[in-house]
VOGU-3710 file (C-alpha; in Angstrom, 3 decimals, decimal comma):
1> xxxxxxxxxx> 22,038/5,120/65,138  20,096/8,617/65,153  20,638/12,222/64,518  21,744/14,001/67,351  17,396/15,422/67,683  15,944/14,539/70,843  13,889/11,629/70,912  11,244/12,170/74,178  8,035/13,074/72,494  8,520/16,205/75,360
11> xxxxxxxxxx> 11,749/17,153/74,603  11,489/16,999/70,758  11,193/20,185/68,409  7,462/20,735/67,336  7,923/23,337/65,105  10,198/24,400/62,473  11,748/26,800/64,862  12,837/24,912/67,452  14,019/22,053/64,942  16,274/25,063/63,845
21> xxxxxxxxxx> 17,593/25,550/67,668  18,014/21,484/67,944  20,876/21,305/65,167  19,066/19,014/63,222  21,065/18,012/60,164  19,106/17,316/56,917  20,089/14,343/54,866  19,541/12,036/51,710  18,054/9,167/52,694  20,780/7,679/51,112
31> xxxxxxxxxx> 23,455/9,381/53,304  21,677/8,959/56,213  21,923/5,059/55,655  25,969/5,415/54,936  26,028/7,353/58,120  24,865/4,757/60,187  25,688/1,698/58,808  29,434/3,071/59,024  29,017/3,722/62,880  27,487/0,399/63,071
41> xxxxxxxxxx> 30,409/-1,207/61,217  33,038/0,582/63,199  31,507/-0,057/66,371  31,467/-3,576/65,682  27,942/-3,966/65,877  25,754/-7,472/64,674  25,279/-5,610/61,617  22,137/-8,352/60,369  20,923/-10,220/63,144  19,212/-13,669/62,228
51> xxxxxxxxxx> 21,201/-13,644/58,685  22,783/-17,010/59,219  25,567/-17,963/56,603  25,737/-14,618/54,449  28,478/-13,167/56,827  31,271/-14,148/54,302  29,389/-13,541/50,792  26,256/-11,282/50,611  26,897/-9,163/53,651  29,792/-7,840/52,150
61> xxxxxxxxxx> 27,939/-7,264/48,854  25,256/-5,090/50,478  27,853/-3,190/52,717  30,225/-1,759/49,600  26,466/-0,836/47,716  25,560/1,224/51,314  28,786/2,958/51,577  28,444/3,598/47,972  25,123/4,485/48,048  23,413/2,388/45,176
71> xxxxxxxxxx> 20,229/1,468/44,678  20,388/-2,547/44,587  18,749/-6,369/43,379  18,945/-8,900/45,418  19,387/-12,399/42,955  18,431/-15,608/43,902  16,271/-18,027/43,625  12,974/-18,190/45,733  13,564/-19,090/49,564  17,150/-17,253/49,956
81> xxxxxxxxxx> 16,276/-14,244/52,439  15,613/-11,446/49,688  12,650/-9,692/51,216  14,130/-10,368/54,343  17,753/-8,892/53,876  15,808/-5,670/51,846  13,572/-5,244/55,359  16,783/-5,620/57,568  18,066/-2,181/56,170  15,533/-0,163/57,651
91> xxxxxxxxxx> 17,878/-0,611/60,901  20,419/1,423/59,549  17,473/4,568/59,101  17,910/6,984/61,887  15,075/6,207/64,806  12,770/9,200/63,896  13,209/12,217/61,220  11,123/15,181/61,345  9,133/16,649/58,953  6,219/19,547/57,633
101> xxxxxxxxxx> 3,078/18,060/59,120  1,172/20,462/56,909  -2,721/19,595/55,996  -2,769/18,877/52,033  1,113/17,714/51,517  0,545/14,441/50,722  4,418/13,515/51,203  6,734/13,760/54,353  8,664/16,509/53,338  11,730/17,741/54,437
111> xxxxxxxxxx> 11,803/20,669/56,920  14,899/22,378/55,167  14,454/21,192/51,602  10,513/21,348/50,602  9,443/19,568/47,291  5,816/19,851/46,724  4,188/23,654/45,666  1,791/23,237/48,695  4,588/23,094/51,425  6,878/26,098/49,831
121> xxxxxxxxxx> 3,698/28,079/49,609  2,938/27,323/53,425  6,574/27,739/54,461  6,746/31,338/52,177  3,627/32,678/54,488  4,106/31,915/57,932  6,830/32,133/60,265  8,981/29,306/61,816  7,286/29,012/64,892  3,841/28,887/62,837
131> xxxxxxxxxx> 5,077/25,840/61,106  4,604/22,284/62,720  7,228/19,641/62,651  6,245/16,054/63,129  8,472/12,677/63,682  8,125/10,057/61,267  9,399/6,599/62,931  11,932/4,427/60,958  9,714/0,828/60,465  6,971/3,648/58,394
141> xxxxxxxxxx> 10,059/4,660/55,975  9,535/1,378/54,476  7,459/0,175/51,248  7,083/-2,993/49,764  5,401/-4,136/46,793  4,577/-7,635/44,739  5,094/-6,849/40,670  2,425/-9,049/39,265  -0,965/-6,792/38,998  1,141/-3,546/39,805
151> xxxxxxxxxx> 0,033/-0,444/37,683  1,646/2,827/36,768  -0,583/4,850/39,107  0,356/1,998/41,902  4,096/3,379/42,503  4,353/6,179/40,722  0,733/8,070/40,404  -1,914/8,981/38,147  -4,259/11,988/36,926  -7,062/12,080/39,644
161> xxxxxxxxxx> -10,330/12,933/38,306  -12,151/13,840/41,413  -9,499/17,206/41,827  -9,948/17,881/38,250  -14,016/18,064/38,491  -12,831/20,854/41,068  -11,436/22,952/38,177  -7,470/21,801/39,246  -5,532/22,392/35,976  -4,030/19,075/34,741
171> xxxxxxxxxx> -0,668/20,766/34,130  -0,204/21,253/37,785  0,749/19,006/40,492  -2,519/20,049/42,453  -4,625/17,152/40,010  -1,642/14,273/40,710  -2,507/10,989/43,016  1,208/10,267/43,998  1,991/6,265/44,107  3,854/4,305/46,622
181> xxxxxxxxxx> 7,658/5,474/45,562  6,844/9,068/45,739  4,896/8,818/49,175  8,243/7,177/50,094  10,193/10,254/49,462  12,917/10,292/51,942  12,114/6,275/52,818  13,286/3,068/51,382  10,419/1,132/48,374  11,039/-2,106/47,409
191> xxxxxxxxxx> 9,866/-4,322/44,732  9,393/-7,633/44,698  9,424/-10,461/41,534  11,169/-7,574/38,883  10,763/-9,183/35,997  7,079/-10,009/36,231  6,893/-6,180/36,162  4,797/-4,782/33,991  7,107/-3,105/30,595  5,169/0,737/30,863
201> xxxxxxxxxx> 6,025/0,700/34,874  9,861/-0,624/34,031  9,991/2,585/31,144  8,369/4,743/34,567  11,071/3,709/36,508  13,845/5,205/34,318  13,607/8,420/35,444  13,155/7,781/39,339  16,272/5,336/39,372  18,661/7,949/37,292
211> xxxxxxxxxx> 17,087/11,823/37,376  15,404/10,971/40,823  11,870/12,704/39,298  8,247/12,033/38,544  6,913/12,672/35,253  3,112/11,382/35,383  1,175/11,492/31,503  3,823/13,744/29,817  3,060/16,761/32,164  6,108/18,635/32,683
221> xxxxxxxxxx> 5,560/17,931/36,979  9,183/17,450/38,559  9,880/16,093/41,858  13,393/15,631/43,312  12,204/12,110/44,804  14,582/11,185/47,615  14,559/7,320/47,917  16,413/4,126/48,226  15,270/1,359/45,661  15,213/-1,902/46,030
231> xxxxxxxxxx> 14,583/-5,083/43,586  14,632/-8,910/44,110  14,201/-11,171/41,107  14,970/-14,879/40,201  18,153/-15,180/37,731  16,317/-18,059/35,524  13,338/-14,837/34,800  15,783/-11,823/35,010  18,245/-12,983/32,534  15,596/-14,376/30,586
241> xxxxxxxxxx> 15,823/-11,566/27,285  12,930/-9,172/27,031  11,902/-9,689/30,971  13,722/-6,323/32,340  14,495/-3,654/30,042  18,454/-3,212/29,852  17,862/0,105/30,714  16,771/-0,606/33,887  19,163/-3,052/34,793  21,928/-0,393/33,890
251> xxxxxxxxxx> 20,219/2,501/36,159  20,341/-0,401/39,412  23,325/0,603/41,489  24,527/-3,382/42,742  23,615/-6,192/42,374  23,840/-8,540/45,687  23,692/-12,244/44,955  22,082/-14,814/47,867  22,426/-18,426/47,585  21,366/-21,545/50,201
261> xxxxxxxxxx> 23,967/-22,213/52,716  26,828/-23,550/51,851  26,713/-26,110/54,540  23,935/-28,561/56,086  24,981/-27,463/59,790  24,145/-23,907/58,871  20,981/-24,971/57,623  19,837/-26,763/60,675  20,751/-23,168/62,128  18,426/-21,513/59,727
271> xxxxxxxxxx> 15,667/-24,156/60,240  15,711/-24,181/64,158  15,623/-20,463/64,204  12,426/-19,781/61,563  10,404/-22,804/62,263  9,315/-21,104/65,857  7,706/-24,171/66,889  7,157/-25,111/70,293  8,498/-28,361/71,322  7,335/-27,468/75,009
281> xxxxxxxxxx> 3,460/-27,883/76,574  1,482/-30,349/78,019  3,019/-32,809/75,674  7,522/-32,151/74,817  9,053/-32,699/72,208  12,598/-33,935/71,626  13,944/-33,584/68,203  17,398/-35,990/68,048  20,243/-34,286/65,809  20,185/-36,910/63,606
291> xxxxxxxxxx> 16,324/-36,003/63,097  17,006/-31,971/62,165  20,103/-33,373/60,090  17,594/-35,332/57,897  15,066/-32,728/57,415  17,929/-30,777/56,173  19,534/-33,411/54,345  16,069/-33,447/52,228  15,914/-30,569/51,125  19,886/-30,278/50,485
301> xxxxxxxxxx> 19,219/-33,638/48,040  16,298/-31,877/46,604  18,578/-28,922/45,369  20,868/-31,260/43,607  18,157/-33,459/42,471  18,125/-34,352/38,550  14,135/-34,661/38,805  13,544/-31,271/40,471  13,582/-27,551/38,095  17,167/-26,337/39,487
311> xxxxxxxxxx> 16,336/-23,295/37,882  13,271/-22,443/40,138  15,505/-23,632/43,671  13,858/-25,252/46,774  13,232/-22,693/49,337  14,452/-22,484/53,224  10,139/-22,809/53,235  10,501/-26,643/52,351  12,519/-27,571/55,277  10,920/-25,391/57,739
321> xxxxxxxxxx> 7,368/-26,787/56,704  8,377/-30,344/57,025  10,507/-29,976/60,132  6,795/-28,956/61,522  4,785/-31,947/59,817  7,582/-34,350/61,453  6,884/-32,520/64,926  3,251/-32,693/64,742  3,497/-36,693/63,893  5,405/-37,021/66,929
331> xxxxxxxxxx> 3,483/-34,872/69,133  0,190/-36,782/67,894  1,662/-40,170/68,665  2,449/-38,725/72,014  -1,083/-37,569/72,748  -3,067/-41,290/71,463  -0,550/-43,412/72,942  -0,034/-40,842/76,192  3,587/-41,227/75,579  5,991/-38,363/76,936
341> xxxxxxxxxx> 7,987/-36,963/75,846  7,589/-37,357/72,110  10,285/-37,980/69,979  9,864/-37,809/65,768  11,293/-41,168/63,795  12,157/-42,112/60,481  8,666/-43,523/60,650  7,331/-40,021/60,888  8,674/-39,195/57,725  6,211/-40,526/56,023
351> xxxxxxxxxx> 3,626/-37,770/56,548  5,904/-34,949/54,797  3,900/-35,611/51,847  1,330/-33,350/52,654  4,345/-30,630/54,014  6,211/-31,447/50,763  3,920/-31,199/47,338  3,495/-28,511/46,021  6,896/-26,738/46,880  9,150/-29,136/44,443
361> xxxxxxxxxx> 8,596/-28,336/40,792  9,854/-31,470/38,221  12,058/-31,084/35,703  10,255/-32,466/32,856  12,660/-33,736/30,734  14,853/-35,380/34,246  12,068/-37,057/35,728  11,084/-39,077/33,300  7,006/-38,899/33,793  7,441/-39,609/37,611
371> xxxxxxxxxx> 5,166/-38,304/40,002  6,042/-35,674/42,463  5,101/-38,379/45,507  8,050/-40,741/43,875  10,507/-37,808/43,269  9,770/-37,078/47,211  10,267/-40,794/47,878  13,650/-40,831/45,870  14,935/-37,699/47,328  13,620/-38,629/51,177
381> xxxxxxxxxx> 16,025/-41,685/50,699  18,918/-40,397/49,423  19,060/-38,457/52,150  18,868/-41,209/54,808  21,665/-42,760/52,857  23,800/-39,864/52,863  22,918/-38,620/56,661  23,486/-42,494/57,834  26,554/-42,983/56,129  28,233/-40,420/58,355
391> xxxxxxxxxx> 27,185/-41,989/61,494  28,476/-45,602/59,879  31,894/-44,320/59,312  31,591/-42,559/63,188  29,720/-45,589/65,132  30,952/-48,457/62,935  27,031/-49,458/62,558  27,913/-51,467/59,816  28,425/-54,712/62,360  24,743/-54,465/63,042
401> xxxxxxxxxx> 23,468/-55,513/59,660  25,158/-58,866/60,457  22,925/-59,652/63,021  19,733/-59,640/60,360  21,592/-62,718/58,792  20,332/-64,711/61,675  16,493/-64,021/60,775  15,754/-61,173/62,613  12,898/-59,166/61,968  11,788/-55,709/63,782
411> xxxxxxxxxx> 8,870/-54,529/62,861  8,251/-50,433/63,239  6,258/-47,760/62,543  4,739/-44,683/63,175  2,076/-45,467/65,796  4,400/-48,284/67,458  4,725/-47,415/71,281  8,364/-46,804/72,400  8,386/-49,334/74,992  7,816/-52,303/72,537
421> xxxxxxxxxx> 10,758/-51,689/70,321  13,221/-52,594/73,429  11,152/-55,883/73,899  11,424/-56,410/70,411  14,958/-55,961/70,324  15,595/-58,629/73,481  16,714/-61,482/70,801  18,992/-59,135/69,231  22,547/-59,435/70,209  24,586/-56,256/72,808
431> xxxxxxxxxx> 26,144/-55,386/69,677  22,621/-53,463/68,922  23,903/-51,573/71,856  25,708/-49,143/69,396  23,418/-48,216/67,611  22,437/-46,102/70,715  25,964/-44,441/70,371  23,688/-42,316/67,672  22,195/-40,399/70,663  23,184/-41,292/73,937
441> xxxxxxxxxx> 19,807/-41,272/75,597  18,019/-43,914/77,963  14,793/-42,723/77,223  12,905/-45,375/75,593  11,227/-42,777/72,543  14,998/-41,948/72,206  16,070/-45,175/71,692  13,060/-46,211/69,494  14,102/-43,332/67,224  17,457/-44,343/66,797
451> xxxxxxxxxx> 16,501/-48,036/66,331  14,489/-46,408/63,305  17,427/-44,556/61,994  19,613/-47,044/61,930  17,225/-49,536/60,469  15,886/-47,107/57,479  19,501/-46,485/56,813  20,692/-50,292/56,813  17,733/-50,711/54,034  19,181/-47,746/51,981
461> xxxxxxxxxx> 22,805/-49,416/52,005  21,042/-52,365/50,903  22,302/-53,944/53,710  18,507/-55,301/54,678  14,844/-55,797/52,890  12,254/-54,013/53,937  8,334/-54,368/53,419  5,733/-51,881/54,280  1,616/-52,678/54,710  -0,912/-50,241/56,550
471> xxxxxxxx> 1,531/-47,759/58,227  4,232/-50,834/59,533  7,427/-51,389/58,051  9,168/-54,616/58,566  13,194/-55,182/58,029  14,503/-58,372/57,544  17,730/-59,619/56,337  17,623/-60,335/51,587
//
C-alpha cells in the first residue's frame, strides 16, 4: 500500500527535483488512508489482523468513516481494543512519504504544499535540486496521548519565551512551540480518555477538528494542519453532561462503537492470542479446554454480575491476567513436586485473587457491603456452574454424583500430586470413568484435572458438600 516513489534508500529522490522526476503524488493524509484501505479492501486483504470478533460490527464502522474520511471515537468501555484498533490504522499510511528536511521547520512538510513561513522562504530562494527531500516512515506518522494532565501547549503549542528573549515578534509564528497535533501534520494523533480532557484544550480543539488551523493566545497564526484525529472515551463519562463540550462531539466525524465478544469461544481466541505465555521450557504446560473455558467463563459472569459497576466493564486485561496466575500455579506445582508436564486445576483457581483485585469495581448499592474477595468467590462459582453444566448435558456426569451416596470422600487440592488422585479414586466405581470423557487424556495431571472439574462442579449443582482447611478441599456426599 505505497505511492508509486521508490522505496531503496539508493533509488529514492533526495531532493525536490528528482521527487519532481519520480511522479510523486501529494496527498491529504486523509486521502492517502482512503486510497489504501480501498486497495486493501478490494484486494481482499486481512484488513485488521489480531482483531478477533469485530469482523461483523466495528470493522464495518471504521471502514464507511475511512472511505468517508472522518475523524472518529472509538466507545466502549475499558478493555475493548480502542487504542489498539486506533494504532492498527497506521497500516493503511503509505510505507514512506517524503518531505522538506530543511534545518529550523519544525514540522514534516509537504514537498508540493509548504505550510510554515520558514520552508516557503527556503523553497522561494533556492532551486529544486538545492532543496533536500527526506522519507518519513509510516509507524513515526503516529501520536498518542493520555488526557488526564494534558495542557494546551501539550497538543497544540504555546508562546516560547526563550525565541522571544531573541527579539522574535510574538505576532509571528517564529516565537510558537508547536504541540503534538501540529508536529503530526500530515500523520494520524490520537487521544486517549476524552472526557477527562481538560475544557480550555476541548475549546482548542474546535478549530483543528472543523477549520483544520492553529490559533495559539489569540495571535492571528494560521496553519492548514493536515491530520487524522482520533478519540476513545468510556460511554458512562462521555455521555455524562458537561464532560465533552457538544461542540466537539458535533466536529468528530464517526463514532465506532466496540463491545466484548459476543461469544465465550471468541474470547478464549482473544485470551490465547494476548496472554503470550509460554507453556513450553524445562517444565510444559497443558492447559485442558475446559480450563481456558473457565477463565473465560469468569470474566463473562463478571460482566453480567449484579455486584460489579456495569458501567465501568471488565476488561479483556482480567482474563488474560488470571489465565497467567492459573499457569504459574501449575507450573509451580510442577517444579516442587517435579511433576511434568503441568496441568492447572480447579484447585489452582484459588490463587486468582491476587490476578483478580483490583480490576473488578463493586457496585455499591448491588453488593450489599460485600467484599471484593466474596464478589470474586461468587462470580468464580457461577462460572463453574455454568461451564460444568454444558459438559453434564454432553457427558451425562450427572450419574457420578450417585456414587458420593455411598460415603465417598476425595480429598484435593492444589499441591496434591497427580498420581494420588487415581489411587484415591480405586474405591470409586468404572462409572468415574466418564468423567475422563471431559478430556480424553491418560496422563495422570490430565486426569487429576478433570477429577477436579467435575468435583468443583458437582458441589456447585449442590449435588455434593464440600469443606476446605489449609489449601485441601474435601467432597463428600450432604
Amino acid at each position: 500500500m505505497t505511492e508509486a516513489a521508490p522505496t531503496h534508500s539508493s533509488t529514492k529522490p533526495k531532493n525536490l527535483q528528482e521527487l519532481r522526476a519520480s511522479g510523486w503524488v501529494s496527498k491529504s493524509v486523509k486521502r492517502e488512508l482512503h486510497d489504501n484501505f480501498l486497495r486493501a479492501l478490494a484486494g481482499d486483504d486481512d484488513l485488521f489482523p489480531g482483531i478477533v470478533g469485530y469482523e461483523d460490527t466495528v470493522i464495518p464502522e471504521i471502514s464507511i468513516a475511512l472511505l468517508a474520511s472522518h475523524d472518529m471515537l472509538f466507545l466502549g468501555e475499558k478493555g475493548q481494543g480502542k487504542s489498539r484498533m486506533m494504532r492498527a490504522l497506521v497500516r493503511f499510511l503509505d510505507e514512506e512519504i517524503p518531505y522538506l528536511d530543511i534545518p529550523g521547520v519544525p514540522l514534516h512538510e509537504d514537498p508540493y504544499h509548504p505550510m510554515t513561513t520558514a520552508a516557503k522562504k527556503f523553497l522561494a530562494t533556492h532551486s529544486p535540486e538545492e532543496t533536500p527531500i527526506s522519507w518519513w516512515k509510516r509507524e513515526d506518522r503516529y501520536a498518542e496521548r493520555l488526557s488526564p494532565g494534558t495542557k494546551f501547549a501539550d497538543i497544540i503549542g504555546e508562546i516560547d519565551p526563550a525565541k522571544l528573549a531573541t527579539g522574535v515578534s510574538m505576532s509571528t509564528e517564529d516565537a510558537l512551540h508547536f504541540g503534538l497535533i501540529p508536529r503530526m501534520h500530515r500523520g494520524i494523533f490520537a487521544m486517549n480518555e476524552l472526557p477527562e480532557l481538560d475544557e480550555l484544550v476541548q475549546v482548542g480543539l474546535f478549530n483543528i477538528l472543523e477549520e483544520r488551523d492553529v490559533q495559539i493566545r489569540g495571535f492571528p497564526v494560521r496553519f492548514e494542519i493536515d491530520v487524522l484525529i482520533l478519540f476513545s472515551a468510556n460511554p458512562s463519562t462521555y455521555n455524562r453532561s458537561g464532560k465533552v463540550i457538544p461542540q466537539l462531539k458535533d466536529r468528530i466525524g464517526s463514532v465506532i462503537h466496540t463491545h466484548y465478544p459476543r461469544e465465550r469461544e471468541l474470547g478464549i481466541k482473544i485470551l490465547e492470542q494476548e496472554a503470550k505465555v509460554d507453556l513450553g521450557g524445562d517444565y510444559p504446560v497443558i492447559v485442558p479446554y475446559f480450563m481456558k473455558e473457565l477463565i473465560e467463563q469468569i470474566t463473562v459472569q463478571a460482566r453480567k454480575s449484579k455486584y460489579i459497576d456495569q458501567a465501568s466493564g471488565v476488561s479483556a486485561r482480567f482474563s488474560i491476567a488470571n489465565y497467567g496466575a492459573m499457569i504459574a500455579s501449575a507450573r509451580q506445582r510442577s517444579v516442587v513436586l517435579k511433576e511434568k508436564p503441568a496441568v492447572p486445576r480447579i484447585s489452582d483457581l484459588g490463587h486468582l485473587y491476587s490476578s483478580s483485585l483490583g480490576k473488578l469495581e463493586l457496585d455499591l448499592m448491588g453488593s450489599h457491603q460485600m467484599s471484593e474477595r466474596q464478589v470474586l468467590d461468587a462470580v468464580i462459582a457461577e462460572a463453574i456452574r455454568t461451564v460444568f453444566t454444558q459438559y453434564v448435558e454432553e457427558h451425562g456426569l450427572q450419574e457420578i454424583a450417585e456414587i458420593f451416596g455411598k460415603g465417598v470422600k476425595i480429598e484435593v487440592g492444589d499441591m496434591l500430586p497427580s498420581a494420588q488422585y487415581s489411587e484415591r479414586l480405586k474405591r470409586v466405581p468404572p462409572v468415574w470413568d466418564k468423567a475422563f470423557e471431559v478430556n480424553a487424556a491418560s496422563d495422570p495431571a490430565v486426569r487429576a484435572s478433570c477429577v477436579e472439574f467435575v468435583l468443583a462442579g458437582l458441589y456447585a449443582l449442590d449435588r455434593i458438600s464440600r469443606s476446605q482447611q489449609h489449601g485441601q478441599i474435601r467432597y463428600e456426599i450432604e
